[in-house]
C-alpha positions in Angstrom: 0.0 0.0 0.0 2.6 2.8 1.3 4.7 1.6 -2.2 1.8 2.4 -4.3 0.9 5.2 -2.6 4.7 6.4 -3.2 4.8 5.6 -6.7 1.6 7.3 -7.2 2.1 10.5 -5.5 6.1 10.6 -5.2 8.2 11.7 -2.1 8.3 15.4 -0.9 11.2 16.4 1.4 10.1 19.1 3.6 12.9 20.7 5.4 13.0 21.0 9.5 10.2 23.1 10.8 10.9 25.9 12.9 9.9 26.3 16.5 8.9 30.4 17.1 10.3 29.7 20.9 14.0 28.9 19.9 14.6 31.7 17.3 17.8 33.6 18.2 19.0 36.6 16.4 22.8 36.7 15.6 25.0 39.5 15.9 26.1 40.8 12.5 29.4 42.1 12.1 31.6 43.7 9.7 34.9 42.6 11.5 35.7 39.3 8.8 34.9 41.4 5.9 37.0 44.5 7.5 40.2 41.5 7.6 39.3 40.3 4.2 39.5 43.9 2.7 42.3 45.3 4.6 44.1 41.7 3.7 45.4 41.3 7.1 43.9 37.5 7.2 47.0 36.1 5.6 45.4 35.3 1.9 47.3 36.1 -0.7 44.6 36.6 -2.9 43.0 39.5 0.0 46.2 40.9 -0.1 46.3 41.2 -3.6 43.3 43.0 -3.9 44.1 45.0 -1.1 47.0 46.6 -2.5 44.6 47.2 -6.1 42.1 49.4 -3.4 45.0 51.2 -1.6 45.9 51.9 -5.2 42.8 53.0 -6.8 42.0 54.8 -3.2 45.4 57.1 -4.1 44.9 57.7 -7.3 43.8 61.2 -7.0 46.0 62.1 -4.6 49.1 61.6 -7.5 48.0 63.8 -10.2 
């Protein structure tokens, strides 16, 4: 019965329902993205970029 039933109407995969008593709000910050832009978190890539927006930030300041 449950395999005809199955076959008939299919599977739906409903994700975990939320409970209104356990919500918590999380602090937002803008410390990691602060690290990531300043490229003081040690990847090479951040620092990269950093160095293009120190750049493009003195640009004006050369002319």
């Amino acid at each position: 019965m449950d395999i005809e039933k199955i076959i008939r109407e299919g599977i739906v995969f409903r994700g975990k329902s939320s409970s209104p008593g356990k919500k918590e709000d999380k602090v937002k910050t803008k410390a990691k993205k602060k690290a990531y832009i300043a490229g003081s978190h040690g990847s090479g890539s951040a620092k990269m970029k950093a160095e293009y927006r120190r750049r493009r930030a003195n640009r004006h300041k050369n002319g």
